[in-house]
MILUM-52406 format. One record per residue (C-alpha): residue in one letter; x, y, z; residue number from 1. Coordinates in Angstrom, 1 decimal, decimal comma. Each point is the difference from the previous one (the first is absolute). Layout:
REM MILUM-52406
  kemar       X       Y       Z  lomar
      a       X       Y       Z    NUM
...
//
This chain:
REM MILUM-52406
  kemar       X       Y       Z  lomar
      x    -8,5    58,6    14,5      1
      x     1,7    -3,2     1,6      2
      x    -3,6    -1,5    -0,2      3
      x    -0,3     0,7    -3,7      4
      x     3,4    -1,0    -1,1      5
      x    -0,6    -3,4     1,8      6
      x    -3,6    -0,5    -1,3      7
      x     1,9     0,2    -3,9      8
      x     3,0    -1,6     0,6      9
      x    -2,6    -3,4     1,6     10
      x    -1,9     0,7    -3,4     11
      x     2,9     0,0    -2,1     12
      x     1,0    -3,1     2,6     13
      x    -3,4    -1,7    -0,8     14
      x     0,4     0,2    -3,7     15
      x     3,2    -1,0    -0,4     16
      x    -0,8    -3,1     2,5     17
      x    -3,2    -0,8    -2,4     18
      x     1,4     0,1    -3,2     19
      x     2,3    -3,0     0,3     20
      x    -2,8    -1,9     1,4     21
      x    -2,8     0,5    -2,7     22
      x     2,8    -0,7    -2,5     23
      x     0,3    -3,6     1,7     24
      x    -3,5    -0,4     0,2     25
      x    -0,5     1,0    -3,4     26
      x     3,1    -2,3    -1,1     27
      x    -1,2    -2,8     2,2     28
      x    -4,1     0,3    -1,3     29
      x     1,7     0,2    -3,7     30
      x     2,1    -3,8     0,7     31
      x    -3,5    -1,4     0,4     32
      x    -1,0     0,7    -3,0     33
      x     0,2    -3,4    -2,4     34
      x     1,4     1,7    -2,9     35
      x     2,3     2,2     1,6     36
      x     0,8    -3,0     2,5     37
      x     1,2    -2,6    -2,7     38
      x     2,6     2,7    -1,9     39
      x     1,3     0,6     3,5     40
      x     0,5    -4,0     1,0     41
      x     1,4     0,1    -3,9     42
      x     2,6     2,5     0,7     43
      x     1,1     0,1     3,8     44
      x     2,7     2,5    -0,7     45
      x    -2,7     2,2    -1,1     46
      x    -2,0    -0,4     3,2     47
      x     2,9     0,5     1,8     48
      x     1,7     3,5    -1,4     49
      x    -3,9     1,3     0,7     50
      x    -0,2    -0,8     3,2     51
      x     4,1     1,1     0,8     52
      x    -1,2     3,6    -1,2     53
      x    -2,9     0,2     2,4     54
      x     2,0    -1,7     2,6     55
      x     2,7     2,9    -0,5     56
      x    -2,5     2,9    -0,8     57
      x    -2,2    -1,0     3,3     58
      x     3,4    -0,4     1,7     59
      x     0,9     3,9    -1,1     60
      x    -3,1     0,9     1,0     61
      x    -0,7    -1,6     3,5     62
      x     3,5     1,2     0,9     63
      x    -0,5     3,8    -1,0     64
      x    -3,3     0,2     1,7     65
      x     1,6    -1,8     2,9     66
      x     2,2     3,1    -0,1     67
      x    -2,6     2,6    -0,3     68
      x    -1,8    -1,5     3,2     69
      x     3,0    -0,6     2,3     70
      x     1,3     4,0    -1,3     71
      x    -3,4     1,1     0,9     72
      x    -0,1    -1,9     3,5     73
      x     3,1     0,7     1,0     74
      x     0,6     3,7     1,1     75
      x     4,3    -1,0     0,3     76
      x     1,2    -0,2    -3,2     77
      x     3,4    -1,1     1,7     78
      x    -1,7    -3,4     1,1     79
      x    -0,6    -1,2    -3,5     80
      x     2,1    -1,0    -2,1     81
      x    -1,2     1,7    -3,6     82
      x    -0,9    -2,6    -3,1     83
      x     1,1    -3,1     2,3     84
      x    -3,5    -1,5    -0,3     85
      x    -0,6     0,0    -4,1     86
      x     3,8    -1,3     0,0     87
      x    -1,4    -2,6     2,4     88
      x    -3,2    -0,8    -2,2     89
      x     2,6     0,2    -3,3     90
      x     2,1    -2,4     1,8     91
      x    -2,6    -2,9     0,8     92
      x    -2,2     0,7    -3,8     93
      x     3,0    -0,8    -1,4     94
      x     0,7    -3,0     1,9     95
      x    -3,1    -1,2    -0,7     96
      x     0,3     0,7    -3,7     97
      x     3,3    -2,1    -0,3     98
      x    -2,3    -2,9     1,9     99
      x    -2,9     0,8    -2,5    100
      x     2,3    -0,1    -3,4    101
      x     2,1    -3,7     1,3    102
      x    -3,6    -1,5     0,7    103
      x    -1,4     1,0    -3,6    104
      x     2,9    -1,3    -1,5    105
      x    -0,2    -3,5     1,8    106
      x    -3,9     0,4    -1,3    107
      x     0,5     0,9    -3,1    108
      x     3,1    -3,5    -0,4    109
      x    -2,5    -2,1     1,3    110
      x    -2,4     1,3    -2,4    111
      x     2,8    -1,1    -2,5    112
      x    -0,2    -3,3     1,6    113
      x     3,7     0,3     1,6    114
      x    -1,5     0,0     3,8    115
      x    -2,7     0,0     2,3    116
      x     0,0     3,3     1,2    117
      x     0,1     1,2     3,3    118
      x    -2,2    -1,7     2,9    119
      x    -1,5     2,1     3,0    120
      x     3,4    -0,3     1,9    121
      x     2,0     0,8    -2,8    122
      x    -1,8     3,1    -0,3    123
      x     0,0     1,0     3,6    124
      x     4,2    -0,8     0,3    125
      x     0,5     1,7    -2,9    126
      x    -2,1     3,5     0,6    127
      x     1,0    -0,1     3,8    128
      x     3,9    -0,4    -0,9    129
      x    -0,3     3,0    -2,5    130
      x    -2,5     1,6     2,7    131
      x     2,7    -0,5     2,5    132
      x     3,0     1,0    -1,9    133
      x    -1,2     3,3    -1,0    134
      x    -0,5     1,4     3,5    135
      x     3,1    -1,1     0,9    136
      x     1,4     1,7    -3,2    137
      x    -2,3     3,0     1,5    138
      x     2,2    -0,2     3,5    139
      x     2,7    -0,1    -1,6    140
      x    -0,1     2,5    -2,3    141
      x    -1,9     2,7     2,0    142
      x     2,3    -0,3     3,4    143
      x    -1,8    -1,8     2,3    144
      x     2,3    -2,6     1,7    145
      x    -2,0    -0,3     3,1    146
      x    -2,6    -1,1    -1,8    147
      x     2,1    -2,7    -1,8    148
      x     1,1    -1,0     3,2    149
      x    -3,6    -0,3     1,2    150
      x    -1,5    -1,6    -3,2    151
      x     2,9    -2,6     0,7    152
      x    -0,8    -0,8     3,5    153
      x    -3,4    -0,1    -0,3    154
      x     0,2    -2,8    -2,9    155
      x     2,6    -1,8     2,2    156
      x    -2,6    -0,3     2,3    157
      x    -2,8    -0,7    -2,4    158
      x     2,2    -2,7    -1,2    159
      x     0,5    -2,0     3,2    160
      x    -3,9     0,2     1,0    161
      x    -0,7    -1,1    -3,0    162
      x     2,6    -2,4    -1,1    163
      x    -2,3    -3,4    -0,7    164
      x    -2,4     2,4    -2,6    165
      x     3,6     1,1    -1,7    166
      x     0,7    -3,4    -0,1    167
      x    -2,9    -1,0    -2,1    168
      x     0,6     3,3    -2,1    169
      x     3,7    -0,8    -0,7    170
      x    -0,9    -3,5    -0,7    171
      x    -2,9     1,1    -2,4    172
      x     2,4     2,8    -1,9    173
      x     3,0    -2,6    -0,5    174
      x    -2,9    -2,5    -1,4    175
      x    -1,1     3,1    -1,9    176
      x     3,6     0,1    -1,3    177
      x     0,6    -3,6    -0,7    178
      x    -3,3    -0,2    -1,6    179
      x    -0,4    -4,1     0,8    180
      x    -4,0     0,1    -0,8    181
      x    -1,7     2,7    -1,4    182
      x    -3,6     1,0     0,4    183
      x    -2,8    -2,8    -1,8    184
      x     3,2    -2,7     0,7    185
      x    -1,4    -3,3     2,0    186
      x     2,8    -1,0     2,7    187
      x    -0,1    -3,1     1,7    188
      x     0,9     0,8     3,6    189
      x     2,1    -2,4     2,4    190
      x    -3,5    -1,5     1,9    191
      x    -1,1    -1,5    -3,6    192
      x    -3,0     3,4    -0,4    193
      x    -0,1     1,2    -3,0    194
      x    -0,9     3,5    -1,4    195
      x     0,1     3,2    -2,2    196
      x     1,9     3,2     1,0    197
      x    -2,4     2,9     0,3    198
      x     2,1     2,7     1,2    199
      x     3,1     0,4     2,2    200
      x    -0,4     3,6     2,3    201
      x     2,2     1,1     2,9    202
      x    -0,4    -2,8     2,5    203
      x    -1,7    -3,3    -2,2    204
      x     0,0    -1,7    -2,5    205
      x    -4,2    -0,3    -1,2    206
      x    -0,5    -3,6    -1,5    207
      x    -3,3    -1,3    -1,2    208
      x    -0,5    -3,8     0,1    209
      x    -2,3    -2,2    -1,7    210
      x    -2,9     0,7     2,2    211
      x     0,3     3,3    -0,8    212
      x     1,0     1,4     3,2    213
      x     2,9     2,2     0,6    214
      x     2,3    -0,6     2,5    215
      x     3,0     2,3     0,9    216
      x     3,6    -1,3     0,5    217
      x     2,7     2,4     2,4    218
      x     2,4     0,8    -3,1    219
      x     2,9    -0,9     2,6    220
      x    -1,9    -3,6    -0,2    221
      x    -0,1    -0,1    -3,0    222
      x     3,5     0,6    -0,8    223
      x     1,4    -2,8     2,5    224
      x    -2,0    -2,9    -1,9    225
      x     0,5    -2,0    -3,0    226
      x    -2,5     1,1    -2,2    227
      x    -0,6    -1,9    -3,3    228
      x    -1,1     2,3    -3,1    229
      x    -2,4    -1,6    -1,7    230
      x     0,7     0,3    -4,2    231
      x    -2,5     2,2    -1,7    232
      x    -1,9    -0,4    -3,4    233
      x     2,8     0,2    -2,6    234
      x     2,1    -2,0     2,4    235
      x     1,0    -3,8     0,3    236
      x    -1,7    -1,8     2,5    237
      x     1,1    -3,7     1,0    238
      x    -1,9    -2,3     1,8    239
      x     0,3    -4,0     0,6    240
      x    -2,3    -2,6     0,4    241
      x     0,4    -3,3     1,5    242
      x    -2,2    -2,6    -1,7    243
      x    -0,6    -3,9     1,6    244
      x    -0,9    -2,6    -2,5    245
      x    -0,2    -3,6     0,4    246
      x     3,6    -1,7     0,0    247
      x    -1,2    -2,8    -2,4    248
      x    -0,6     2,7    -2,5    249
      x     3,4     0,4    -2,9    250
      x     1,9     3,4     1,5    251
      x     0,3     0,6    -4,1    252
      x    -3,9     0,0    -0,6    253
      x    -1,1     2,0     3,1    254
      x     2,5     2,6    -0,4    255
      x    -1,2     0,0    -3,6    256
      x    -3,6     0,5     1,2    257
      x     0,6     2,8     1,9    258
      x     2,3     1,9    -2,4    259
      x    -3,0    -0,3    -2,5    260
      x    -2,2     1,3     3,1    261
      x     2,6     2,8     0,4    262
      x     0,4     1,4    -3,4    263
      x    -3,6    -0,1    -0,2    264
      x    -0,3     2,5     2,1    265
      x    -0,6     3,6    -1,4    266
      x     0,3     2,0     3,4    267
      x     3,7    -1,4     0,2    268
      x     3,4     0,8    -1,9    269
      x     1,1    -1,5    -2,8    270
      x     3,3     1,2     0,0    271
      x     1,7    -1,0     2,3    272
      x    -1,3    -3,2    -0,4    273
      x    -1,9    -2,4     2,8    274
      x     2,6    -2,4     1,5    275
      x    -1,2    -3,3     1,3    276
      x     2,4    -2,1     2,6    277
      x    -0,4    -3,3     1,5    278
      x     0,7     1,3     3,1    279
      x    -0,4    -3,3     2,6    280
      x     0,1    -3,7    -1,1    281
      x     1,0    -1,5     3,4    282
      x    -3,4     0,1     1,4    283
      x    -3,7    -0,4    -1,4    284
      x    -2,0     1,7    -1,2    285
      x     3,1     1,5    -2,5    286
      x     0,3     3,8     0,9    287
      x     0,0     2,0    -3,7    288
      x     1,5     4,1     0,3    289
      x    -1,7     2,3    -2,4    290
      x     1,9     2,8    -0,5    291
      x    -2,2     3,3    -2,4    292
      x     0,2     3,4    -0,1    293
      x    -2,2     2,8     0,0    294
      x    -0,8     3,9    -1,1    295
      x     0,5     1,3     3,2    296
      x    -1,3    -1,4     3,6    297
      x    -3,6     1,3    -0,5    298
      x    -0,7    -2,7    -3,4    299
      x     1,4    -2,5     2,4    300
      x    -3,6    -0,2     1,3    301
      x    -2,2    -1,0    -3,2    302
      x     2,7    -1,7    -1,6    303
      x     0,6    -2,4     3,1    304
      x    -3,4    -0,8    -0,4    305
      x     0,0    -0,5    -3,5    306
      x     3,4    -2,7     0,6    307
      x    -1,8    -2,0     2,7    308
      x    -3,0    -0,2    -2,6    309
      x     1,9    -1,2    -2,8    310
      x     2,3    -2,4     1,7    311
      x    -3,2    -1,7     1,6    312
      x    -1,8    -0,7    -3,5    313
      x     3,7    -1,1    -1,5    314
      x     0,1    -2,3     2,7    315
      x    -3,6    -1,1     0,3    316
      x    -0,1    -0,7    -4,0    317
      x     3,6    -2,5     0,3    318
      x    -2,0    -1,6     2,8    319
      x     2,6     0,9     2,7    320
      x    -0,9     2,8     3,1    321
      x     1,6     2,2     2,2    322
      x     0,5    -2,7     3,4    323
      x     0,8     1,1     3,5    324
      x     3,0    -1,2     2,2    325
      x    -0,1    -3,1     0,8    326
      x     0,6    -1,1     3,7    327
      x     1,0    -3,6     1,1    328
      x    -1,9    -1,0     3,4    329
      x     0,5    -3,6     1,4    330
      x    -1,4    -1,2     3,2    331
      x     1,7    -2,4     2,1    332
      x    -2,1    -2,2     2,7    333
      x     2,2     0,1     3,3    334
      x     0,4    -3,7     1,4    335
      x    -1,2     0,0     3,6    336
      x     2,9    -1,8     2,1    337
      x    -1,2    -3,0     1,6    338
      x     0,5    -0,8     4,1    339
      x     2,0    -3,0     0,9    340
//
């Protein structure tokens, strides 16, 4: 009879177990789908109450079978503690489900163009803090001080073995917080490289440069250096050129020359305007600044080019060219000193 009641209750145990996982595999094969799969990136909210009601209904499930089993295992009934494992699975699907609904609504404001959404670390600090808080809500609420005490002392320890890798992750989630780059920014970093930010996870930063390679920076690195963000299209981008033209050349025609050059130019700004200084007059060649602006730092590329074209065929056609610094070398023959 004991047999029997044991060989239903691990059928009923099976069932319920299987259920919640051929409705994820059935929600997860039905995401792939394109059509289903672009209303879903449409509307994250959507995507997200879905997958909160499996996450629950598994949750209910998992927990009661859980029951079923550990009542059918365990001949004392006063060793077990009746319901304390669905309260348990309740406990962390709804943590998870508070995790679930704050990520879709970062999605769904970047989606409105009012962020960037969450990177891998975001999402990992946020779901292991909600994670985290519900089992400690589960302690709390169900009795279990020892564990509490134990939960506390074993991430006291945790902490101190691994106090450089919380270092990179506090680093990354207070960067996360300030938000100084974002994902697809370019950031100059203190040794002159340049690159675009991939992705920040738990420990580093993932930057691509030009060569296309990605190199990973310690977040706690990261944070310590002065980084220069790099304006993107839509954004003013300044840069100066230093020009050296003849000094027998009128100041008034050359800057001229390469205003004419500047405005030219259809990769550059017109507003603000180019601004043309004599910048040196106290040594030749005469030292010009070119100061332009550009659409962000990517045009800076093509429409550096461009300049440099146009200010040689200004030049060229008035007869005058770009010269190089001009260096003042005398040679003195050393008398020989005579013997009396």
């Amino acid at each position: 009879m004991a047999d029997t009641t044991l060989a239903s209750l691990t059928g009923e145990t099976l069932l319920k177990v299987a259920l919640p996982i051929v409705a994820f595999a059935l929600w997860a094969l039905s995401v792939r789908l394109r059509t289903l799969h672009g209303v879903l990136v449409k509307y994250p909210f959507t995507r997200a109450i879905i997958e909160v009601a499996l996450v629950l209904a598994g949750a209910w499930s998992l927990g009661t079978a859980a029951e079923a089993l550990r009542d059918a295992l365990v001949p004392d009934q006063a060793l077990a503690q009746p319901g304390v494992l669905v309260r348990l699975a309740m406990y962390l699907a709804v943590s998870f489900s508070v995790g679930r609904l704050v990520e879709a609504a970062a999605v769904s404001r970047a989606h409105r163009g009012h962020g960037d959404g969450l990177s891998r670390l975001s999402r990992t600090f946020l779901y292991g803090v909600c994670l985290l808080a519900g089992l400690l809500v589960f302690f709390a609420a169900n009795d279990f001080p020892r564990l509490t005490v134990v939960t506390g002392g074993f991430a006291a320890v945790l902490a101190f073995a691994l106090r450089q890798t919380l270092t990179d992750v506090v680093a990354g989630v207070a960067l996360g917080i300030e938000r100084p780059f974002r994902r697809r920014d370019w950031v100059m970093l203190e040794d002159g490289s340049v690159a675009e930010v991939i992705d920040m996870d738990w420990r580093a930063t993932h930057l691509r440069g030009w060569d296309r390679a990605i190199f990973l920076v310690p977040n706690a690195q990261l944070a310590r250096q002065t980084l220069r963000v790099l304006p993107k299209p839509g954004e003013l981008y300044a840069d100066t050129f230093t020009i050296l033209v003849s000094g027998d050349e009128d100041p008034e025609r050359v800057k001229s020359l390469l205003e004419e050059a500047a405005r030219k130019c259809e990769a550059l700004l017109s507003r603000p305007a180019p601004v043309i200084r004599l910048a040196d007059a106290s040594s030749l060649p005469y030292r010009y600044s070119l100061w332009v602006h550009f659409d962000g730092y990517m045009a800076s590329f093509a429409g550096r080019e461009e300049l440099f074209s146009n200010i040689h065929k200004a030049l060229s056609e008035a007869g005058l060219q770009v010269t190089a610094e001009v260096q003042d070398i005398r040679f003195e023959r050393k008398r020989s000193e005579s013997r009396p």
